[in-house]
N, C-alpha and C positions, 0 to 999 in steps of 0.2 A: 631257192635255197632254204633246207629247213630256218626257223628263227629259234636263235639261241635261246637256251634253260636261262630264268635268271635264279642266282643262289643269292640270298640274304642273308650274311655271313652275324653271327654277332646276337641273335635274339638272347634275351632275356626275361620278355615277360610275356603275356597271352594277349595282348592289348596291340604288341608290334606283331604280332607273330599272325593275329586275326585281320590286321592291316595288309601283310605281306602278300600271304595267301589271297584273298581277296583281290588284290591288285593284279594277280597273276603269278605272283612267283613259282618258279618248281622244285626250287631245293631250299630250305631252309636251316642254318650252319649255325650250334650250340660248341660253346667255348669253351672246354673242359683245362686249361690254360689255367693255373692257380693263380698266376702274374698280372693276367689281361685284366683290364678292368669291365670286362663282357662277361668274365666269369659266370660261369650258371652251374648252380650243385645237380649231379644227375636228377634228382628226386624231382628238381625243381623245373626241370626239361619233359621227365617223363609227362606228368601235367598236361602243357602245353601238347606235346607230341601225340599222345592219347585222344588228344578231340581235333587235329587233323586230320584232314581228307585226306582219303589212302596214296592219292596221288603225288601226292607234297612228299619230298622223301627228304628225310631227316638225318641231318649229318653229323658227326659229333667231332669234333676238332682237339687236337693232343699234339703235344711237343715233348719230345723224346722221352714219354713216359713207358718205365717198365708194362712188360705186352700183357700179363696178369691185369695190371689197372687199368689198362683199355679194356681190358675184355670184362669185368665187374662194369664200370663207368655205362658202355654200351649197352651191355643186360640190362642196367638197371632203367638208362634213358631210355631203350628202344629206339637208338638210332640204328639207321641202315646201312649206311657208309660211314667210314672212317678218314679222314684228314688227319696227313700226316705233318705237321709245320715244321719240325726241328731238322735235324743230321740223321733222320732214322735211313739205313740202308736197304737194299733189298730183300737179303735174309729176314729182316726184322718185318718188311710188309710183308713179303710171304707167311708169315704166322697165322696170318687173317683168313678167314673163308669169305666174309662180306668185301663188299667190291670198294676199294681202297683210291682215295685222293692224296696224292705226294704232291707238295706246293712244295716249289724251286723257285729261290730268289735269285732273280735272271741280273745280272753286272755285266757281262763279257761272254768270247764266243766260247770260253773255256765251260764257263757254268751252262752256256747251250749243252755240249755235249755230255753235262754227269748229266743233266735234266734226260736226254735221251735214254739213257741208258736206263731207266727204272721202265720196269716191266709191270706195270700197274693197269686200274681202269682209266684212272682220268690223270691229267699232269696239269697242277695248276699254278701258273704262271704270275710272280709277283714280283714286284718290284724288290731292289737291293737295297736295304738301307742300315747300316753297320749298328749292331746289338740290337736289332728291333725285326722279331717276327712276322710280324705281316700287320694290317690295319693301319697302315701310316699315312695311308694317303698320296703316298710319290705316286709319281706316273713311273710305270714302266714302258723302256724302249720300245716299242712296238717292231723297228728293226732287227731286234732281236731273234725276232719269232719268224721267221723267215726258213726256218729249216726244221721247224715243228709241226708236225701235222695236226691238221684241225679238227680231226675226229673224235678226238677224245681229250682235246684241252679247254680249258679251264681259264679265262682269260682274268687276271684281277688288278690291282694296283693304281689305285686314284682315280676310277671308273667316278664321275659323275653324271646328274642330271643331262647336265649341259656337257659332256664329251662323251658320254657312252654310243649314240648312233651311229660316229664317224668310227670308232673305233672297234666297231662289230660291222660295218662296211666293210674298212681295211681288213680286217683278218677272219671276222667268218669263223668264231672260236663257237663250239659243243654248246659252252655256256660262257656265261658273265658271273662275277661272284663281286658282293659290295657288300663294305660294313661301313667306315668311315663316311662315306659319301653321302649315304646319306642318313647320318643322325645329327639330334640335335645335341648331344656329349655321347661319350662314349659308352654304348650299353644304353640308349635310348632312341629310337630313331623316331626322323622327321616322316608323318604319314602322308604328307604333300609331298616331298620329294622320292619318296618310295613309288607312289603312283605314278609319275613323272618318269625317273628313271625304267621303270617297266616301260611304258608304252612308248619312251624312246627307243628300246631293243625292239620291242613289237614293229614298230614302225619301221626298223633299219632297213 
């Protein structure tokens, strides 16, 4: 079986970003979230993004923001995908021409089925946790995901060091995507557990 993309959701500076890559990662996810404390101004992304390997594809992460300010925010970063975290609908990701991430926070088999319904590239899968976007750390059900296909998701949600290899066993998700798990506060990551976490996917 192919072995999952790992996405390291959350960069903010050139120092994790040259850790990440390094280590293996293949997507790397800037926080355009004015709330998060990952927050990255585009200017300050472009930088970084600039002196990545072509390979590394650079994502830019937004919550129900007007699709003008995606579309400024992305020019400016040179991200290549977009992440969608809030209530945004289909109409609203069809706006896009670049290949589009819709993160669904998975509760019940109700939110299984809107999750299905988006006609996007990738469907990324996070845990529920009442007024909090993503980055929390909860584990998500894994039973959940039972009726999702694996081609094109996005596995996230309390992904650690030490549980990411049973959990890309079990499901066998496109990719893995990790911010919380492994930093050392938020908007700084740990470059030991970054390595770690990779070559446990690697290994699965």
């Amino acid at each position: 079986m192919p072995v999952p993309l790992v996405k390291i959701c959350g960069i903010t500076n050139a120092a994790d970003a040259e850790a990440a890559v390094a280590a293996g990662a293949g997507m790397l996810g800037f926080n355009f979230y004015p709330k998060s404390p990952r927050y990255i101004e585009p200017e300050a992304a472009r930088v970084i993004i600039e002196v990545m390997p072509a390979h590394v594809i650079p994502v830019g992460l937004f919550v129900d923001e007007p699709a003008a300010r995606v579309g400024a925010f992305a020019a400016i970063a040179g991200v290549r995908v977009l992440q969608f975290h809030g209530v945004e609908d289909q109409a609203y990701c069809d706006e896009f021409a670049c290949p589009v991430i819709k993160a669904v926070r998975l509760r019940d088999a109700a939110s299984v089925q809107t999750a299905l319904g988006y006609r996007v590239k990738y469907l990324l899968a996070d845990a529920y946790v009442e007024g909090q976007i993503g980055g929390t750390g909860r584990k998500i059900d894994l039973d959940l995901l039972d009726a999702v296909p694996r081609e094109n998701l996005i596995l996230a949600g309390g992904l650690t060091p030490e549980n990411v290899t049973a959990a890309v066993r079990l499901i066998r998700p496109y990719a893995v995507d990790v911010a919380s798990g492994v930093e050392l506060e938020p908007g700084r990551k740990d470059h030991e557990k970054m390595g770690r976490f990779i070559a446990n996917v690697l290994a699965a």
